[in-house]
VEXGUDO-248030 format. One record per residue: residue in three letters; z, x, y of N, C-alpha, C in turn. Coordinates in steps of 0.1 Angstrom, whole numbers, padded with zeros to 4 digits, always signed. Each point is the difference from the previous one (the first is absolute). Example, Ala and Ser with C-alpha at 12.3 -4.5 7.8 and 13.67 -1.06 7.14 Angstrom:
<nodes>
ALA+0078+0132-0057+0000-0009+0012+0000+0009+0012
SER-0007-0004+0011+0000+0009+0011+0008-0008+0011
</nodes>
This chain:
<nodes>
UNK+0000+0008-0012+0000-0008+0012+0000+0009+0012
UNK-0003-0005+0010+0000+0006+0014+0013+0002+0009
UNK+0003+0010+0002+0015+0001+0003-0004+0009+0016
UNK+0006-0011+0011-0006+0004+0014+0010+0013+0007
UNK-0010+0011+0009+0012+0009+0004+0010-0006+0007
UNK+0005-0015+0003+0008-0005+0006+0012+0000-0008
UNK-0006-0003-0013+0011-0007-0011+0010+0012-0003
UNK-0010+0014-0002+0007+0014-0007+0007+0004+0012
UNK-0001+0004+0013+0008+0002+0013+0013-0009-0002
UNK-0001-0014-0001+0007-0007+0000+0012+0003-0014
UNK-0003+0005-0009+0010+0001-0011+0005+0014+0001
UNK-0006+0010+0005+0002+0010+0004+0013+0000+0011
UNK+0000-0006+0006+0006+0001+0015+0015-0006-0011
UNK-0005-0013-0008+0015-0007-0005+0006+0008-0014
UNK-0007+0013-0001+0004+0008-0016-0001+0014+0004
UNK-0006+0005+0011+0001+0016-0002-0005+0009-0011
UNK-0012-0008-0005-0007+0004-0011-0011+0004+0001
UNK-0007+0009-0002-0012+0007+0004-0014-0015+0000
UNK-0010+0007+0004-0009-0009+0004-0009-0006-0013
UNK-0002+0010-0009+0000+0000-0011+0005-0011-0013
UNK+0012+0005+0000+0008-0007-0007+0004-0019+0002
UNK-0003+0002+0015+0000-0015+0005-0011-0010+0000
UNK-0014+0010-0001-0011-0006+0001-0004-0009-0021
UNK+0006+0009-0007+0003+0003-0014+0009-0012-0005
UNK+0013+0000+0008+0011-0014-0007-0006-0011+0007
UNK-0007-0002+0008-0007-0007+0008-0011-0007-0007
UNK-0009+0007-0007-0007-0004-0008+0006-0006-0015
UNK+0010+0006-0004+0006-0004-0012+0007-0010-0002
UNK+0003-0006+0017+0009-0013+0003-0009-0009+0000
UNK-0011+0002+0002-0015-0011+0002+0000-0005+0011
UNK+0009+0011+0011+0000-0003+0018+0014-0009+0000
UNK+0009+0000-0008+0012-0009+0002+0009+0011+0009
UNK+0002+0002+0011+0007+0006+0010+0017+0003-0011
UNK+0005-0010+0000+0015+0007-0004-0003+0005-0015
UNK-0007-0005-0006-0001+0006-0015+0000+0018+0002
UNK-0015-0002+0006+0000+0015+0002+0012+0008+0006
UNK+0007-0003+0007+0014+0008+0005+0009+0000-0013
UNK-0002-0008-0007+0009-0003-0011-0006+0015-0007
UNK-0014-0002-0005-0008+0014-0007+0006+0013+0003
UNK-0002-0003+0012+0004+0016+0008+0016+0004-0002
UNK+0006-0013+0002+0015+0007-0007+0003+0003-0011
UNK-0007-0005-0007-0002+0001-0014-0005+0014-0009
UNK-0011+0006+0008-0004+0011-0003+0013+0012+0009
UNK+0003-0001+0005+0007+0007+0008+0016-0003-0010
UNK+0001-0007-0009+0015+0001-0004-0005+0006-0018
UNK-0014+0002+0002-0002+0007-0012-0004+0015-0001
UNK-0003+0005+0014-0001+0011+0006+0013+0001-0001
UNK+0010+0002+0004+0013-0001+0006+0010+0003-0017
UNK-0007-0011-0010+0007+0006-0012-0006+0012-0007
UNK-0017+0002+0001-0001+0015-0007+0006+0006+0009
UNK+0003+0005+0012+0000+0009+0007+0022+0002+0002
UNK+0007-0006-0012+0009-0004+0002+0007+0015+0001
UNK-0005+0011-0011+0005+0011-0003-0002+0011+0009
UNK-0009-0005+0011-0003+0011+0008+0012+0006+0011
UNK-0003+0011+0006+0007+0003+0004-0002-0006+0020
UNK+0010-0004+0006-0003-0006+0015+0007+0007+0011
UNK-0001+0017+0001+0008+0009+0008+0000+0002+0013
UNK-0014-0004+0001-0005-0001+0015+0006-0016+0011
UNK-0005-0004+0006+0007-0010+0010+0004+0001+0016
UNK+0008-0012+0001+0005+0009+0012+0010-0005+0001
UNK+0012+0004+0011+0014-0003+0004+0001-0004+0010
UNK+0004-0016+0004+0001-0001+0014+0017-0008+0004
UNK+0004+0005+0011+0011-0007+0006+0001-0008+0010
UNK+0007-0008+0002-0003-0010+0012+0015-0006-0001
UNK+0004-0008+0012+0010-0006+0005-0004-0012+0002
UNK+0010-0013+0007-0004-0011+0004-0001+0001+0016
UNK-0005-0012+0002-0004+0000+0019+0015+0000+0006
UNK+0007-0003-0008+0018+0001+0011+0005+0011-0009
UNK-0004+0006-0004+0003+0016-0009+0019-0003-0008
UNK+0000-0011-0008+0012-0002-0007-0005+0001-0015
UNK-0013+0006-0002+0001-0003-0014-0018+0010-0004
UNK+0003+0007-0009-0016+0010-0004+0000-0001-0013
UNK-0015+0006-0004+0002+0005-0011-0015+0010-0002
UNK+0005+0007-0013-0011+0011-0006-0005-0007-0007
UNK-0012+0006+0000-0013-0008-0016-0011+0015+0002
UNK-0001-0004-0018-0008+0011-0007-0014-0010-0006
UNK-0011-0001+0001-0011-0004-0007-0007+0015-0004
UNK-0003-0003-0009-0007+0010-0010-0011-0001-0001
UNK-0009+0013-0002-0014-0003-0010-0003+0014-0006
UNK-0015-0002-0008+0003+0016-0005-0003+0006+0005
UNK-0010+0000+0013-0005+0014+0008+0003-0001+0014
UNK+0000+0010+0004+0006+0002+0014-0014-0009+0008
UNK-0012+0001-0008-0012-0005+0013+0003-0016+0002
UNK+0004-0008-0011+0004-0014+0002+0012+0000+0008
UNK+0013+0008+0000+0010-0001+0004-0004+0001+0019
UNK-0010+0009+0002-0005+0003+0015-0006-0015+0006
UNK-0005-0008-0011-0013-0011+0007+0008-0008+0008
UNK-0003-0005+0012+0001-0008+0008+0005-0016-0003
UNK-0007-0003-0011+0008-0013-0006+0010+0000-0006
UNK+0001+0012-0009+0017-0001-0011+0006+0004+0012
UNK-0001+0012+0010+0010-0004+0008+0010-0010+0005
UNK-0013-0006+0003+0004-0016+0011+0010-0007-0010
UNK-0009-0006-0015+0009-0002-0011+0014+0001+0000
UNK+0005+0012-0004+0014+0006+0000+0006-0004+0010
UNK-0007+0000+0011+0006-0001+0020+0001-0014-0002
UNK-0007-0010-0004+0002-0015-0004+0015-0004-0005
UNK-0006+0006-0011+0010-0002-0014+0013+0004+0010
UNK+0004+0009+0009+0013+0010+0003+0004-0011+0009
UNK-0011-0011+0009+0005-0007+0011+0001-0011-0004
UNK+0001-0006-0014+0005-0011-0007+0010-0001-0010
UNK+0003+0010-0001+0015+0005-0006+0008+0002+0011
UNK-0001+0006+0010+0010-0001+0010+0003-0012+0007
UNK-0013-0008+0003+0002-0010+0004+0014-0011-0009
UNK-0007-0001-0008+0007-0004-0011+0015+0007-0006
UNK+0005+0014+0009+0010+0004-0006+0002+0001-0017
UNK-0007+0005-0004-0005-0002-0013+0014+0011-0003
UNK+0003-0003-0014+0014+0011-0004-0004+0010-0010
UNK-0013+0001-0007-0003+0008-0010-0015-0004-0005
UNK-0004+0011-0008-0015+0001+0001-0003-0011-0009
UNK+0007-0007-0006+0000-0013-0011-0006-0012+0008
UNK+0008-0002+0011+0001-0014+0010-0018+0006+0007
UNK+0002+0012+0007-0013+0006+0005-0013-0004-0007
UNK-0002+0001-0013-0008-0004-0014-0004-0014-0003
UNK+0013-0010+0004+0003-0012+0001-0004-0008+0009
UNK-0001+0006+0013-0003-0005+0013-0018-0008+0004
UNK+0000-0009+0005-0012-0006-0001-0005+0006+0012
UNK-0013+0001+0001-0006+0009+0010-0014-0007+0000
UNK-0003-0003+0011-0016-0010+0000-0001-0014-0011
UNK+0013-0001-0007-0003-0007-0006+0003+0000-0017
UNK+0000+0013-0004+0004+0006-0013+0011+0009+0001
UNK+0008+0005-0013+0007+0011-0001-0006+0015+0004
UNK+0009+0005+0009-0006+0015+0003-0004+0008-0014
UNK+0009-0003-0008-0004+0005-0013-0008+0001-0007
UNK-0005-0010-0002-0015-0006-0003-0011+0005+0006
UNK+0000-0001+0016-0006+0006+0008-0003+0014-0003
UNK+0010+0011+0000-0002+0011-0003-0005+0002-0013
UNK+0006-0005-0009-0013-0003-0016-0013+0003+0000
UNK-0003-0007+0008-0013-0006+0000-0006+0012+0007
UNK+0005+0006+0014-0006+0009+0008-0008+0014-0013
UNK+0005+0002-0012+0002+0004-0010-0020+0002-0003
UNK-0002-0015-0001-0013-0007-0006-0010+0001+0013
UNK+0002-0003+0012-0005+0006+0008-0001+0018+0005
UNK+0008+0004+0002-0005+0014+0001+0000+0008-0012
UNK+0004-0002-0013-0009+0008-0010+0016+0011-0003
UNK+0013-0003+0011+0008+0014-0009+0012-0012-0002
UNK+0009+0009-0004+0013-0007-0002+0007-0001+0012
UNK+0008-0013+0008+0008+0000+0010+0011-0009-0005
UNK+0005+0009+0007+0018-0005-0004+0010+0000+0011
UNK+0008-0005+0002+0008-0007+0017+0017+0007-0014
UNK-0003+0015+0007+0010+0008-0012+0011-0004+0006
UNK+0003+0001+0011+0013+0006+0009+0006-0013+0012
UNK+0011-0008+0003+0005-0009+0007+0015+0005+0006
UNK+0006+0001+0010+0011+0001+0010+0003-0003+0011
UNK+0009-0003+0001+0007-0007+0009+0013+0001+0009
UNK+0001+0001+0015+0012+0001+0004+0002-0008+0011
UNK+0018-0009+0002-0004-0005+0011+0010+0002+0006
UNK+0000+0003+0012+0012+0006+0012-0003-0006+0013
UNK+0007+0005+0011-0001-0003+0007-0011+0005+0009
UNK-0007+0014+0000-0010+0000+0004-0008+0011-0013
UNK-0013-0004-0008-0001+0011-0005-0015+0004+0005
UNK-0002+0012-0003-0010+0009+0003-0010+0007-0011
UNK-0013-0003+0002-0007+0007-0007-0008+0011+0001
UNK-0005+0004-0011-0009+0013+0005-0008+0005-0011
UNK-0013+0002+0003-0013+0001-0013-0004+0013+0003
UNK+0000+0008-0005-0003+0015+0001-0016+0002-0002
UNK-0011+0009+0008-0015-0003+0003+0002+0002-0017
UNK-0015-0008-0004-0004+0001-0017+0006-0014-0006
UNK+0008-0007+0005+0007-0012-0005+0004+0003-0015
UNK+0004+0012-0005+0002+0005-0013+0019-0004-0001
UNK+0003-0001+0015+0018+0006+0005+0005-0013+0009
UNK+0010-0004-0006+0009-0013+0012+0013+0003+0000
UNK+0007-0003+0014+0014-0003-0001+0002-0010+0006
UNK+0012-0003-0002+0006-0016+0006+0016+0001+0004
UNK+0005+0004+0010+0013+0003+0005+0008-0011+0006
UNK+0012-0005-0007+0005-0009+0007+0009+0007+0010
UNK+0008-0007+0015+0009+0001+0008+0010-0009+0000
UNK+0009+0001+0010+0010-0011+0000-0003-0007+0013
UNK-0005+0006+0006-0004-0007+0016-0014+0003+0005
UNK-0002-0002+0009-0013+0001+0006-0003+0014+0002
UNK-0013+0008-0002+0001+0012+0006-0016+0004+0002
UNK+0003+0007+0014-0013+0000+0006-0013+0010-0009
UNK-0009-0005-0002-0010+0005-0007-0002+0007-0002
UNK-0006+0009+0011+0001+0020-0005+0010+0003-0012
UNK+0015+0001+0004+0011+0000-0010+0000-0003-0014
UNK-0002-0012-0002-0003-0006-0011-0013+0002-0007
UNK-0010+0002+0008-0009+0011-0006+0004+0009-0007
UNK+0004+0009+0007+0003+0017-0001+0012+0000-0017
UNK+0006-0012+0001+0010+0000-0012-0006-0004-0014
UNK-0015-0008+0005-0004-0002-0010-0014+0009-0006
UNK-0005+0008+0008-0005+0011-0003+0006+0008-0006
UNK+0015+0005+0003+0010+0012-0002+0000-0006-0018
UNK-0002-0013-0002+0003-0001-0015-0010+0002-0006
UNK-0013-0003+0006-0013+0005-0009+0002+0012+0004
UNK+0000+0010+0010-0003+0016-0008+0011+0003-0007
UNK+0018-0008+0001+0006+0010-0006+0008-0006-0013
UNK-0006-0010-0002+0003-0010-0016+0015+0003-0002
UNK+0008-0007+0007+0018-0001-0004-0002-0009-0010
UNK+0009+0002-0011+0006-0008-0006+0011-0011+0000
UNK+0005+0001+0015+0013-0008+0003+0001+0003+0012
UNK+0004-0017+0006+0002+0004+0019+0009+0012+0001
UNK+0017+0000-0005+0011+0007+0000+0004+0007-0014
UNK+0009+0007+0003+0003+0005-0013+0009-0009-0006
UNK+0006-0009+0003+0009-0009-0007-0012-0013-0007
UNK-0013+0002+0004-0008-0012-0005-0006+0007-0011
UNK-0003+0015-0003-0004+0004-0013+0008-0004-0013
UNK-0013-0003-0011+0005-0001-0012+0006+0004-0003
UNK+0016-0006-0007+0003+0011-0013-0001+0008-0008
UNK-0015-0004-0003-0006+0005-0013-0008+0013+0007
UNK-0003-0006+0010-0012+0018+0011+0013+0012-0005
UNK+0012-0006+0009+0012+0011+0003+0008+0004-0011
UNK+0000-0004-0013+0001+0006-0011-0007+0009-0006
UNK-0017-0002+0001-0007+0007-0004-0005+0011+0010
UNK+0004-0002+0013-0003+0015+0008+0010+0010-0004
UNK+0016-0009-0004+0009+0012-0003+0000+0006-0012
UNK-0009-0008-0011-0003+0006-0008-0009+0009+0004
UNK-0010-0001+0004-0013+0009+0002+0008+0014+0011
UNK+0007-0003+0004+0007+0008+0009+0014+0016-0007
UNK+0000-0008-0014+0011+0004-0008-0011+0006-0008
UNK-0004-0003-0005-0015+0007-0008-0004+0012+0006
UNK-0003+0000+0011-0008+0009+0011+0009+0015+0001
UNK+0011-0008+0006+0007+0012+0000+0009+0006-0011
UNK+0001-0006-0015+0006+0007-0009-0009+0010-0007
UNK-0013-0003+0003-0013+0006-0005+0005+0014+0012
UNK+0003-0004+0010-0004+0014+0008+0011+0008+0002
UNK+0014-0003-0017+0009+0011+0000+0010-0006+0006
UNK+0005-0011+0012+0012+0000+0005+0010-0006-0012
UNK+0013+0004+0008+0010-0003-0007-0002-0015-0007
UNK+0004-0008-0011+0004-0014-0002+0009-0003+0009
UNK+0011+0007+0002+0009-0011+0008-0002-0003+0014
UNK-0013+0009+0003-0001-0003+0012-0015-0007+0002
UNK-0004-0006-0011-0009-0009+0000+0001-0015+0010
UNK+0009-0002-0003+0001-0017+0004+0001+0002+0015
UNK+0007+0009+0008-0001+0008+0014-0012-0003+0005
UNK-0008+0011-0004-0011+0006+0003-0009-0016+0000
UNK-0002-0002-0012-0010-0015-0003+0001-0013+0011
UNK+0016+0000+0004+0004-0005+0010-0007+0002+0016
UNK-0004+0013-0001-0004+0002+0017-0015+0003-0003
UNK-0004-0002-0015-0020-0005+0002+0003-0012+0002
UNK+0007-0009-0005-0003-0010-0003+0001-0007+0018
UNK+0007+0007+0007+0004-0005+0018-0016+0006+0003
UNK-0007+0010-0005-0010+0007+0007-0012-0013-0002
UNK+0005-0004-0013-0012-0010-0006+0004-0015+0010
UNK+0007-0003+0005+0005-0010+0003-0006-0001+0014
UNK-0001+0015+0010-0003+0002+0012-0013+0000-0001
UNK-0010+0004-0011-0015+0000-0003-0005-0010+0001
UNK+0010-0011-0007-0009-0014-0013+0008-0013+0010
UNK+0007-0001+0009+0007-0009+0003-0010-0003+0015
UNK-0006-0013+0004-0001-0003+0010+0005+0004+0014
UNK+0012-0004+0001+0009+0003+0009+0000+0018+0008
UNK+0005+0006-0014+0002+0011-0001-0012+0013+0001
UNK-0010-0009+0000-0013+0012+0003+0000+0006+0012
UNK-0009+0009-0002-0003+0007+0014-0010-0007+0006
UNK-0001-0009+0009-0011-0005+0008-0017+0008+0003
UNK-0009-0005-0007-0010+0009-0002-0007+0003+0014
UNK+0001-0010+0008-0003+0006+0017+0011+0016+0006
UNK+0012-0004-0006+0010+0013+0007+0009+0001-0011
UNK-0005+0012-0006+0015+0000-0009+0012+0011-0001
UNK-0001-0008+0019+0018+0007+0003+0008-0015-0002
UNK-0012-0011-0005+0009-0009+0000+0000-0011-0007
UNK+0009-0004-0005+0004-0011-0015-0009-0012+0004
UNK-0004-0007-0005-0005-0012+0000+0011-0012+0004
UNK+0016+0003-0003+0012-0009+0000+0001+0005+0021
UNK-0003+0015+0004+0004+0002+0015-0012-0007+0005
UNK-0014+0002-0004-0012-0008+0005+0006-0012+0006
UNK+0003-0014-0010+0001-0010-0001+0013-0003+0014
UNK+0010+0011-0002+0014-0002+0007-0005-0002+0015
UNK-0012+0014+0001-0004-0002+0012-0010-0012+0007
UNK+0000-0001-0014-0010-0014+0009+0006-0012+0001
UNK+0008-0004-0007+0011-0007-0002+0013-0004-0010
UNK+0009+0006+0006+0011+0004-0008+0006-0011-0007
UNK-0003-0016-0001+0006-0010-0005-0012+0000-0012
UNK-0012+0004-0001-0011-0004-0009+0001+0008-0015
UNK-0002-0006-0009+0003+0000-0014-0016+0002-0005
UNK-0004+0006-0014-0006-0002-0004+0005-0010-0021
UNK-0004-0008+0004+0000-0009-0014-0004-0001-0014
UNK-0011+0009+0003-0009+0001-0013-0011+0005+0004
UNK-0009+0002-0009-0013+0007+0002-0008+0001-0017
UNK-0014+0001-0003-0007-0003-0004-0015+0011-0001
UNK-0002+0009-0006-0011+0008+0000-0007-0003-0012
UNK-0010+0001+0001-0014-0002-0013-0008+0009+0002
UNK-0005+0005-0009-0014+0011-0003-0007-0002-0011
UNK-0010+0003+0004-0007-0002-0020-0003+0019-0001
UNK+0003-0004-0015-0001+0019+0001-0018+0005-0003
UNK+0000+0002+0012-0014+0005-0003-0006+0012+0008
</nodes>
């Protein structure tokens, strides 16, 4: 049958499916408009299962806040090559998907998956993206924080996000600068009283190891392991870093000076390792 370039534009624009592929379910529908979108998802959730085992390292990472900055989150969408992760549409995609999860205050990548978006589950949605571009994509990564003001920050490459909560308002540059200081310098804990148990067991192990290998006394193990483990705490702790703009100065005097009532609450980094 005759299938008009109006009809393939038109399913194109409502599926994101090559021109191809749409002119093809188009014909297989016998010109039935929703059938064929039905086709197209269809092949795209069968793409989507061979391609189940592949690997999806590439992507990108984006962060974002709300318009009264009380609530962010991070998201990871995936694919296999860096050239799809670059295109201008999965961009937007992800950037979609990130401003309907926030909207929505979504609490985990479950609800995010859940969420209806144009009309369907984002989940589905992303399935499908699967059948249309030909690799595997996967919506890997969802987080969340909400404070009273938080801040975000996407490092160039969209490979890198943080998400910094505060206790109060705080003027932008600042909150910037705090949330950069976590992407170059990946703390594991705002304070040293917020680190794991389980980190500070195993640094003093690793610390006890270190130096019985290099001959000191035993009894003066637990000592010694004690003041890495303060060195490790001044390294790895938020608060406690050296500020990467000036490091005559802590991140905790930064903040004092900018304002001495403001807290930091939480915080949030993602990377894909690549």
């Amino acid at each position: 049958m005759n299938i008009s370039a109006a009809d393939v534009a038109k399913l194109r624009k409502a599926t994101g499916a090559g021109m191809m592929d749409c002119k093809n379910a188009l014909s297989d529908a016998e010109g039935n408009f929703d059938r064929a979108i039905e086709i197209i998802r269809e092949k795209g959730k069968l793409v989507a299962s061979k391609r189940a085992d592949r690997e999806s390292s590439e992507g990108v990472v984006l962060s974002k806040a709300s318009e009264d900055k009380s609530f962010g989150a991070v998201i990871s969408l995936n694919s296999e090559t860096d050239f799809v992760a670059k295109n201008a549409n999965f961009i937007a995609l992800a950037d979609k998907i990130l401003d309907n999860a926030i909207a929505n205050k979504c609490a985990n990548i479950e609800e995010v998956k859940a969420l209806i978006m144009d009309g369907r589950p984002i989940g589905d949605q992303v399935l499908e993206q699967t059948g249309i571009i030909g690799e595997k994509i996967e919506l890997s990564y969802y987080a969340c924080i909400a404070a009273a003001n938080v801040v975000p920050y996407i490092h160039p490459g969209n490979k890198l996000a943080t998400l910094v909560g505060f206790s109060k308002a705080i003027e932008y540059q600042a909150g910037r600068d705090v949330a950069m200081q976590i992407a170059a310098m990946n703390p594991v804990a705002v304070d040293t009283t917020d680190v794991a148990p389980e980190i500070v067991e195993q640094e003093l192990k690793i610390a006890k190891e270190k130096f019985r290998l290099e001959g000191k006394p035993e009894a003066m193990l637990d000592k010694i392991a004690q003041g890495a483990l303060h060195k490790f705490f001044k390294d790895s702790t938020l608060l406690n870093q050296d500020f990467v703009k000036d490091n005559k100065t802590t991140i905790r005097q930064y903040l004092t000076g900018v304002d001495k009532d403001i807290k930091v609450t939480g915080f949030i980094r993602f990377t894909l390792n690549v």
